[in-house]
N, C-alpha and C positions, 0 to 999 in steps of 0.2 A: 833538294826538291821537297816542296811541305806542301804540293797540290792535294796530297789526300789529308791531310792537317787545318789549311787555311784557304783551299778554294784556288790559290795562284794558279795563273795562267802559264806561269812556263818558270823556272827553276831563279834561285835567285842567289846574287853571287852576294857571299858573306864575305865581310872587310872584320878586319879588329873592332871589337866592342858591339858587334851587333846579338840581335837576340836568334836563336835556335829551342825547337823545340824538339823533344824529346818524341822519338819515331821518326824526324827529319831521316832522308836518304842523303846521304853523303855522296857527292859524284866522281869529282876529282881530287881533293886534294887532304891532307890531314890538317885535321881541326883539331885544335885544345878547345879546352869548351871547362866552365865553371859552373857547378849545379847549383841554384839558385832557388830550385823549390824545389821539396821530397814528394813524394810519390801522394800520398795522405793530405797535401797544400795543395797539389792542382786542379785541373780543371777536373778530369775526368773524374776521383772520388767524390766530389763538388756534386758533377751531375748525375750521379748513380744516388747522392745521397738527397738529392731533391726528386728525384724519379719515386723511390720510395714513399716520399711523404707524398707527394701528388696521389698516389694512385691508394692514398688510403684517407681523401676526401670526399664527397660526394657531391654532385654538381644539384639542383632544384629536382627536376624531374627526375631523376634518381630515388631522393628523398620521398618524393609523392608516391612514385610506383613502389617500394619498401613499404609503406604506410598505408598505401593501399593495400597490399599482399598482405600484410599486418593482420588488418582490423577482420579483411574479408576470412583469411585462415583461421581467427579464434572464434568466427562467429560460426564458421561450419565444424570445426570443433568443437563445441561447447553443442552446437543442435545434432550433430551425430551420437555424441554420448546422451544426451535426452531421449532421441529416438530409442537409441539399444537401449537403454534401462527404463524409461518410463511407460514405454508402449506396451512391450509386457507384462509388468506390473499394473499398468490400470484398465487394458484394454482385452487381458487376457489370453492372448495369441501366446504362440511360442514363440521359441526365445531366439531360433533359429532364422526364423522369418524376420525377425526385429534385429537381428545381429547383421542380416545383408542388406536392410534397407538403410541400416544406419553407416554400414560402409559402402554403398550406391551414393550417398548423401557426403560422404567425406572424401569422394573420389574427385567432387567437383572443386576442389580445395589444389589438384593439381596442378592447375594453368597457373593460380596464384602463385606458388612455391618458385617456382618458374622467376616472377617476380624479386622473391628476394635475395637470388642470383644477378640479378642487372649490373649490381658492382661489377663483372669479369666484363661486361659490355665496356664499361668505361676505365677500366684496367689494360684490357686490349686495345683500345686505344690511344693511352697515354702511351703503350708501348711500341706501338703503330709508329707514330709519331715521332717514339725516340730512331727506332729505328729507320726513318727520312730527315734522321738530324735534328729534330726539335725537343730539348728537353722542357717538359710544361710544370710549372713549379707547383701548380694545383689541376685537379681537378676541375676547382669550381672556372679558372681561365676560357675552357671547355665552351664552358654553358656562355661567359660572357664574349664569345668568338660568336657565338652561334645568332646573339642578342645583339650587337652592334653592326651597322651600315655605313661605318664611315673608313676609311684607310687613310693614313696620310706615309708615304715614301718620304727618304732622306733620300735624296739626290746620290750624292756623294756615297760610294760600295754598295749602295742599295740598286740602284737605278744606273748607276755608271759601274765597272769595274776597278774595283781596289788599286787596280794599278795605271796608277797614271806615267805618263812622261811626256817631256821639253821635245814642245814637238817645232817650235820656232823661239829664236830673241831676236826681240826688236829695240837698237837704242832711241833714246832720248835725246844725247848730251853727247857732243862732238868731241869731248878729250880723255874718253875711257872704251877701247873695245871690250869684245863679246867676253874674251876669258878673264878682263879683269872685272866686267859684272858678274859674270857668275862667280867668281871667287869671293867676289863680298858678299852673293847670294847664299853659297854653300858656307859660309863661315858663319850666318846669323844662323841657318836653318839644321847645321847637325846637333844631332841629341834631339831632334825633335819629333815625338811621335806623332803626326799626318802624314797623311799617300802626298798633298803637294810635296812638303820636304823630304819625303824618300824619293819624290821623283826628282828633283834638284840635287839633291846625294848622290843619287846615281849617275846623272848625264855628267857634275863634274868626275867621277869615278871615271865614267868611257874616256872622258878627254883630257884625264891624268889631268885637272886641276885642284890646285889642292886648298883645302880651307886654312884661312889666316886664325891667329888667337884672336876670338872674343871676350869681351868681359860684358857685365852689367847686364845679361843676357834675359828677356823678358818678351815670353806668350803670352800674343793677346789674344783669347779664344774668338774664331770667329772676325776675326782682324787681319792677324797679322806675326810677325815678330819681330823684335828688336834689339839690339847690339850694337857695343864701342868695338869698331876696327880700326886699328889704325891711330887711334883717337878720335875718329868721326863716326858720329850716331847711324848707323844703316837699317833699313826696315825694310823688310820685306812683306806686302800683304793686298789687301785690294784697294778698290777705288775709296775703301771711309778712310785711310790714311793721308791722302791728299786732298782729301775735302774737310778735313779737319782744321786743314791749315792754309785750304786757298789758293793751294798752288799747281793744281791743273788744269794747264791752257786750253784752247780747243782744238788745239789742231792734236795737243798729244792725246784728249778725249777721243778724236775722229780715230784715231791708231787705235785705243784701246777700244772702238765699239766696228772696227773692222776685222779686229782679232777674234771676237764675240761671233760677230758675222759666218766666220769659217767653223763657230763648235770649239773653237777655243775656250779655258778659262784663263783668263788675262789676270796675271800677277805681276804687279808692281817692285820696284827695286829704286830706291832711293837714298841719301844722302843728307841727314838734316833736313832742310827744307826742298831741297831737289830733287824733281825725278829722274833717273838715269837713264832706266830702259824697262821693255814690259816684258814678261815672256810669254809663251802663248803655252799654256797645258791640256795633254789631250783628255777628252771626256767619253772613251769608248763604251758605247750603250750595252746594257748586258744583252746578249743573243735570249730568245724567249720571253723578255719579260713585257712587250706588247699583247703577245698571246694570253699572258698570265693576266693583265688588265681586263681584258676582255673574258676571260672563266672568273673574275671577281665580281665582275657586272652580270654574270649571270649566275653566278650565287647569291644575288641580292643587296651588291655594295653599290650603294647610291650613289657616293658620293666621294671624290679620290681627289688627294692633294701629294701636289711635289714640293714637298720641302728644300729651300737651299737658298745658300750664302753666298750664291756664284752672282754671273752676271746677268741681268736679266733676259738681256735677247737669247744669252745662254739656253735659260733652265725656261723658257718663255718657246719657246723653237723646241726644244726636249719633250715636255708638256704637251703641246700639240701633236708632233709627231706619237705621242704612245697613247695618245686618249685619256689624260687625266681631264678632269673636270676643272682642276683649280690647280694654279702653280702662284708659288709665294718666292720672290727671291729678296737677296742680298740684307738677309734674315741673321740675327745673332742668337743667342742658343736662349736668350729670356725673351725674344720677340717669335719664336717657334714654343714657348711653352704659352705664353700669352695668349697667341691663338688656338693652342689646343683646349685650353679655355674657353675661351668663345665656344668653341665646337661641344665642347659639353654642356653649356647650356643651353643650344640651339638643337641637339642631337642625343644628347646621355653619354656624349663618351665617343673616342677613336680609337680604331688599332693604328698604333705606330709600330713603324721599322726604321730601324738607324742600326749605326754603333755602336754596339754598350759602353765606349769610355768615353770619346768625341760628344755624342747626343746621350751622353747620360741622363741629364735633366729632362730632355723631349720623353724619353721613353717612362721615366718617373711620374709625369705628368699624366700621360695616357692612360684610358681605363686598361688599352692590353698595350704591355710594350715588348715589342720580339726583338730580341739585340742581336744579330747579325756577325759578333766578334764577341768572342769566348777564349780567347786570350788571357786573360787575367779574373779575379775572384772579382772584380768591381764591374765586369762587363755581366757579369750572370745576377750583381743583387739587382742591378739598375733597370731590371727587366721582370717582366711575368713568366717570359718565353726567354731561354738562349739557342742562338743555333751554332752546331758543329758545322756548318758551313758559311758561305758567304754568298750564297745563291737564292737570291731574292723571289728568286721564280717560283720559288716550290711552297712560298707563303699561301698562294690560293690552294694547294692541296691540306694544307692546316684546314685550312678555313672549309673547306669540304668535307673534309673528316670531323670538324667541330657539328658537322650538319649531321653528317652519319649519324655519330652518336644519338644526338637529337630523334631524329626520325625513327632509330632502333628500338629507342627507348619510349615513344608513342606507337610504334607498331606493336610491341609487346605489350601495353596498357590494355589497348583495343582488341588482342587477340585473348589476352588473358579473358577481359568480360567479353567476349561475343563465344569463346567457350566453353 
């Protein structure tokens, strides 16, 4: 069980060669297990050691209010000690009288001071933050959460749940059943890290089918993959593998845009140039995150995209039901940075959420990218934000404490001068 680890929804059974993380709950059975990365290489010294660095940045209005407290502190400095020593000396009073005006006069110096404490304002909330899972790699992230309107969602763990599963197969081709497709399914797809092929790992696991040897073994990001079984070339992936080459009909279209129809994601299983059969993967909506759309629109996000490489009645029906503004499908990971593109010169920039290893480049692109999977040291560089979760939902409370800060740090400007 890695629910308090990785978000999972319910415990997950480990075969040979899978990965385990350290703090995993062991349930039933004894595991051997090979350490693979020391204490010092993971995740967690990773994100304590960028916690540190963030919280010794300083976001804009941070700077200004320091600089203000600055300038205003050495000018009632400098005219308090005028007072005490020149008043008496050239106006003749004592010294007594000129010593309490001059600290009456350096009293008003304390609202400022005040000021160049603000750092613990945005200290306490980088630490806010970590503690709701978000480790923020700077400071100044903060100020640009606070400054951007745009959000674009990855479908895929962001907007759907991590775990997917073979929720129907449908054949194609009259002279192969259901366990000899997924056998050639599950043989292109193990070793491969996506939720599709864990979810195709798993269902042949429940139905004790087992994967054949592949060779020449080859992901295509955003596609698909490929493999010699047998001797014959098999692919598993979406609808651009058979339109590459022409070879689906309409009637096996009509199947694949009926699968769609039910919330399915329709995944392809093929033969060289044949299609065999589809399968249908489920796309369970995360619980909350309609609510979370609607507190992002009223923190001031204009404007929300749903990224994704599925199908489009899919992520098209998804999109409508949770209130995005704009949904993009059957997207490859340089046709989602392309348009994040466009969006910053239309906008200044978007927050994205994805993957950090999957949508590494989306999130690279973005002016904020919050990666969602902290798994590995590549999922924390490929981002601004990582999170210790995988609960999409809790993105619009970021983005509300980016406000806090904000607003704290202009109520303290205004109180310092109206005091």
């Amino acid at each position: 069980n890695m629910q308090h680890l990785t978000g999972n929804l319910r415990a997950i059974n480990t075969g040979v060669g899978d990965k385990v993380y350290a703090g995993a709950i062991n349930l039933e059975k004894i595991l051997q297990v090979k350490v693979q990365r020391r204490r010092f290489d993971s995740v967690l010294p990773n994100c304590l050691r960028t916690l540190h660095r963030a919280a010794s940045d300083k976001i804009g209005l941070q700077v200004r209010s320091q600089q203000l407290a600055g300038l205003v502190l050495s000018i009632l400095v400098i005219a308090s000690g005028v007072v005490m020593i020149v008043g008496p000396l050239l106006l003749g009073e004592t010294w007594d009288q000129w010593l309490y005006r001059g600290l009456v006069l350096l009293s008003l110096a304390s609202p400022f001071a005040v000021l160049i404490r603000s750092s613990t304002v945005v200290t306490r909330a980088i630490g806010q933050a970590a503690a709701n899972g978000f480790i923020i790699g700077s400071a100044l992230y903060l100020d640009q959460l606070n400054r951007l309107n745009v959000v674009a969602f990855e479908k895929g763990g962001c907007v759907t749940y991590p775990n997917l599963s073979v929720e129907r197969v449908s054949l194609l081709a009259g002279d192969i059943d259901v366990n000899e497709l997924m056998s050639l399914a599950v043989s292109v797809e193990t070793g491969v890290e996506h939720p599709i092929s864990d979810a195709i790992v798993n269902y042949a696991r429940e139905h004790q089918i087992q994967p054949r040897t592949c060779s020449d073994h080859k992901v295509r990001p955003g596609i698909g993959v490929e493999g010699v079984v047998d001797g014959y070339k098999i692919w598993v992936g979406n609808l651009r593998i058979p339109r590459e080459h022409g070879i689906l009909h309409s009637d096996q279209e009509a199947l694949i845009a009926a699968i769609a129809e039910e919330g399915y994601t329709p995944v392809l299983i093929g033969r060289g140039p044949e299609v065999f059969g589809v399968i249908g993967i489920s796309n369970p909506v995360r619980v909350g995150i309609d609510d979370s759309m609607k507190q992002l629109k009223r923190l001031g996000i204009t404007h929300s995209i749903l990224l994704s490489g599925d199908h489009s009645v899919v992520t098209d029906q998804l999109a409508e039901q949770l209130g995005f503004d704009r949904s993009t499908t059957e997207l490859l990971a340089e046709d989602k940075v392309g348009l994040l593109q466009l969006v910053r010169g239309d906008f200044g920039g978007a927050i994205a959420i994805g993957n950090g290893i999957i949508d590494g480049p989306v999130l690279q692109e973005a002016a904020v990218g919050i990666a969602m999977n902290v798994r590995s040291k590549d999922a924390v560089s490929n981002a601004e934000i990582a999170v210790l979760h995988n609960d999409a939902t809790k993105v619009a409370g970021l983005l509300g404490l980016a406000r806090q800060v904000q607003a704290s740090l202009s109520r303290g400007n205004l109180l310092a001068v109206l005091t």
